[in-house]
N, C-alpha and C positions, 0 to 999 in steps of 0.2 A: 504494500500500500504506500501512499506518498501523502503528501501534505493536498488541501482541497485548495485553488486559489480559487478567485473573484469569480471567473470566467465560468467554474461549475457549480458556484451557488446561483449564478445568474440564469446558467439552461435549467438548474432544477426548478427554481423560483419560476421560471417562466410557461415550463411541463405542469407546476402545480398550481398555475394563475396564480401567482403571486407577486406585486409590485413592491418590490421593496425599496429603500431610498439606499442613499452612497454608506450609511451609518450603516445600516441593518445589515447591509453586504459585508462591510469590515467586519464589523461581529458574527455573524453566521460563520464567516471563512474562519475569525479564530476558533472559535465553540466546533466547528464541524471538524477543524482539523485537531481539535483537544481527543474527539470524541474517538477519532481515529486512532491514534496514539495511544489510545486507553486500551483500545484491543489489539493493536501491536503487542503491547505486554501479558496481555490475555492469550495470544498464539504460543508466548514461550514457554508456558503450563505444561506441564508433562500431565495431561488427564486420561492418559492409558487406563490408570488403572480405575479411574474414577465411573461408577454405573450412571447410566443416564437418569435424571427424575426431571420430573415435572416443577417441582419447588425445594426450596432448599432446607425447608425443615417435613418431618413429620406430621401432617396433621388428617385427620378424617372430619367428616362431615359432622354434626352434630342434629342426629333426627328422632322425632318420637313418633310413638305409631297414633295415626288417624283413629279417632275415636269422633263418633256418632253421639251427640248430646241433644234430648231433647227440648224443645224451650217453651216451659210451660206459659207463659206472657208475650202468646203473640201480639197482641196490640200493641203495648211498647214499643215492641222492633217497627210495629209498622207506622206509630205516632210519630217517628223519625223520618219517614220516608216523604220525596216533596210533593210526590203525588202517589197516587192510589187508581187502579182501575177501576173504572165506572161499570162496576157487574153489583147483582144482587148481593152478594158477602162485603167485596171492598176489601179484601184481603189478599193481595197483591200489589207488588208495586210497579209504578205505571212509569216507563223509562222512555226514551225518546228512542225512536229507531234507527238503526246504525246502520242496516241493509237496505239498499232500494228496495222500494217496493211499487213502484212506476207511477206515483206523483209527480 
């Protein structure tokens, strides 16, 4: 790898529509060329022996099983709701529609 100068933060800024002024060009070339350098030193790793992982500590997911609760104060849940379907019960909640339905 080699150092990034001006001339290839300009095509990528330009690949990623990006206008950037004379400043942000200076900086981007030093920061991009830091960034470079950083994994020059990362190649000289001997990670032979090292196993591939996904992240760098141990962790698992933390889950509890689905459980079924029934809820005896339906009104409540529905006293929260902004609106209610206009049927005989009124025990439902009345949501706007997300899918055409050829209105």
């Amino acid at each position: 790898m080699g150092m990034i100068d001006r001339e290839q933060v300009r095509k990528v800024a330009h690949l990623a529509r990006l206008e950037l002024t004379p400043e942000e060009e200076e900086r981007f070339t030093t920061q991009l060329s830091g960034i470079l350098e950083y994994f020059e030193q990362l190649n000289e790793l001997d990670t032979s022996q090292v196993e591939p992982t996904a992240r760098a500590i141990d962790v698992s997911n933390v889950t509890r099983p689905d459980q079924l609760d029934s809820c005896e104060d339906r009104e409540l849940i529905l006293e929260s709701a902004p609106d209610r379907e206009a049927n005989a019960t009124g025990q439902f909640f009345k949501v706007p529609q997300i899918i055409g339905g050829g209105e």
